[in-house]
Residue, then its C-alpha position, 0 to 999 in steps of 0.5 A: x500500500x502506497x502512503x499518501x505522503x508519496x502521492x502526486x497530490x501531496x508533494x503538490x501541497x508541500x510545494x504550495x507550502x514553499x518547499x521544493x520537491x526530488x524525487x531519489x527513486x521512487x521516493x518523493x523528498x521535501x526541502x526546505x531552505x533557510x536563509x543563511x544556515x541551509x536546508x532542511x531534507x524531510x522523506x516520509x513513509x520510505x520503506x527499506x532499503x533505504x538509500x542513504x548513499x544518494x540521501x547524502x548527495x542530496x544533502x549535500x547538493x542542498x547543504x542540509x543542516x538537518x536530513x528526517x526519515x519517517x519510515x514506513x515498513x509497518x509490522x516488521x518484526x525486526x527495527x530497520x537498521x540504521x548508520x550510527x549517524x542517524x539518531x531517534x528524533x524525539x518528536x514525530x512530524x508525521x502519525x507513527x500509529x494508526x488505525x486502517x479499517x478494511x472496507x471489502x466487506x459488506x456494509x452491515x459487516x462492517x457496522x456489525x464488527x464496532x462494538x456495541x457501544x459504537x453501534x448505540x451512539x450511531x443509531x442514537x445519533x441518527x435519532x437526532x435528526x442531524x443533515x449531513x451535507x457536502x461542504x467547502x474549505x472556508x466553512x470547514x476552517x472556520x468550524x476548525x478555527x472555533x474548535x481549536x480556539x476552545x482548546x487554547x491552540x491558535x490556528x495558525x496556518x489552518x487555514x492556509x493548509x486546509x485551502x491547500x491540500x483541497x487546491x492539491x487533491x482537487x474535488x475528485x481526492x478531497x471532500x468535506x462533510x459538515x453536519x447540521x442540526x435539523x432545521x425544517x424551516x430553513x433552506x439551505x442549512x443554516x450556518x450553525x454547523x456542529x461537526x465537520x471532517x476532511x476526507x483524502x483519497x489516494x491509491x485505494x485507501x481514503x484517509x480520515x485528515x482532519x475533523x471539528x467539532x462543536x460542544x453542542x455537537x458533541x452531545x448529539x454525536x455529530x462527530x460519530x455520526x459523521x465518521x460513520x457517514x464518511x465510512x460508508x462514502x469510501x467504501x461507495x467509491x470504491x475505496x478498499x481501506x479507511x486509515x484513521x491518521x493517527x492514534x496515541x503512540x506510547x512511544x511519543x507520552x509528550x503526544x498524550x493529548x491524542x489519547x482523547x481522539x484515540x479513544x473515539x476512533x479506536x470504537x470504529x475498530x480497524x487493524x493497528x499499524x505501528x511504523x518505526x520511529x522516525x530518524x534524524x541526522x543533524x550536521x553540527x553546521x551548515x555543509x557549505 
C-alpha cells in the first residue's frame, strides 16, 4: 500500500507550502531552505532499503543542516537498521500509529464488527435528526478555527493548509462533510454547523485528515455520526481501506493529548499499524 505522503497530490501541497520537491527513486523528498544556515531534507513513509548513499548527495547538493526519515515498513518484526549517524528524533512530524479499517466487506459487516457501544451512539445519533451535507474549505476552517480556539491552540496556518491540500487533491481526492442540526424551516442549512471532517483519497485507501467539532455537537454525536457517514462514502467509491491518521503512540507520552481522539476512533475498530520511529541526522553546521 502506497502512503499518501508519496502521492502526486501531496508533494503538490508541500510545494504550495514553499518547499521544493526530488524525487531519489521512487521516493518523493521535501526541502526546505533557510536563509543563511541551509536546508532542511524531510522523506516520509520510505520503506527499506533505504538509500542513504544518494540521501547524502542530496544533502549535500542542498547543504542540509538537518536530513528526517519517517519510515514506513509497518509490522516488521525486526527495527530497520540504521548508520550510527542517524539518531531517534524525539518528536514525530508525521502519525507513527494508526488505525486502517478494511472496507471489502459488506456494509452491515462492517457496522456489525464496532462494538456495541459504537453501534448505540450511531443509531442514537441518527435519532437526532442531524443533515449531513457536502461542504467547502472556508466553512470547514472556520468550524476548525472555533474548535481549536476552545482548546487554547491558535490556528495558525489552518487555514492556509486546509485551502491547500483541497487546491492539491482537487474535488475528485478531497471532500468535506459538515453536519447540521435539523432545521425544517430553513433552506439551505443554516450556518450553525456542529461537526465537520476532511476526507483524502489516494491509491485505494481514503484517509480520515482532519475533523471539528462543536460542544453542542458533541452531545448529539455529530462527530460519530459523521465518521460513520464518511465510512460508508469510501467504501461507495470504491475505496478498499479507511486509515484513521493517527492514534496515541506510547512511544511519543509528550503526544498524550491524542489519547482523547484515540479513544473515539479506536470504537470504529480497524487493524493497528505501528511504523518505526522516525530518524534524524543533524550536521553540527551548515555543509557549505
Amino acid at each position: 500500500m502506497s502512503d499518501i505522503r508519496q502521492s502526486q497530490e501531496y508533494a503538490q501541497f508541500i510545494k504550495n507550502l514553499g518547499w521544493q520537491v526530488e524525487k531519489i527513486g521512487k521516493w518523493r523528498t521535501f526541502i526546505k531552505k533557510f536563509p543563511l544556515i541551509g536546508s532542511l531534507i524531510k522523506i516520509q513513509r520510505i520503506k527499506p532499503p533505504i538509500p542513504f548513499v544518494e540521501i547524502e548527495a542530496l544533502a549535500k547538493k542542498h547543504h542540509a543542516f538537518q536530513i528526517i526519515l519517517e519510515p514506513s515498513c509497518p509490522q516488521s518484526p525486526q527495527p530497520p537498521q540504521y548508520p550510527q549517524s542517524y539518531k531517534p528524533l524525539k518528536s514525530p512530524f508525521i502519525p507513527t500509529k494508526t488505525l486502517i479499517l478494511d472496507l471489502k466487506p459488506f456494509e452491515q459487516q462492517i457496522f456489525g464488527s464496532f462494538p456495541k457501544n459504537k453501534r448505540r451512539d450511531i443509531r442514537l445519533a441518527e435519532k437526532n435528526n442531524l443533515v449531513i451535507e457536502e461542504g467547502n474549505p472556508q466553512q470547514f476552517y472556520e468550524l476548525k478555527k472555533k474548535f481549536l480556539l476552545r482548546k487554547k491552540i491558535l490556528p495558525l496556518g489552518t487555514k492556509n493548509e486546509i485551502f491547500l491540500l483541497c487546491q492539491a487533491f482537487g474535488p475528485e481526492k478531497s471532500k468535506i462533510l459538515i453536519s447540521y442540526p435539523f432545521c425544517p424551516s430553513c433552506s439551505p442549512c443554516p450556518s450553525a454547523p456542529l461537526a465537520g471532517l476532511l476526507l483524502l483519497f489516494s491509491g485505494k485507501t481514503a484517509y480520515y485528515w482532519q475533523a471539528a467539532s462543536t460542544p453542542e455537537g458533541n452531545k448529539l454525536l455529530a462527530p460519530t455520526l459523521l465518521l460513520w457517514k464518511a465510512i460508508k462514502l469510501a467504501k461507495k467509491k470504491g475505496f478498499s481501506k479507511f486509515d484513521f491518521e493517527g492514534i496515541y503512540d506510547n512511544r511519543f507520552p509528550q503526544n498524550r493529548s491524542w489519547l482523547g481522539f484515540t479513544h473515539f476512533k479506536s470504537g470504529f475498530g480497524g487493524k493497528e499499524i505501528i511504523y518505526p520511529s522516525p530518524i534524524s541526522k543533524t550536521k553540527l553546521r551548515p555543509c557549505f
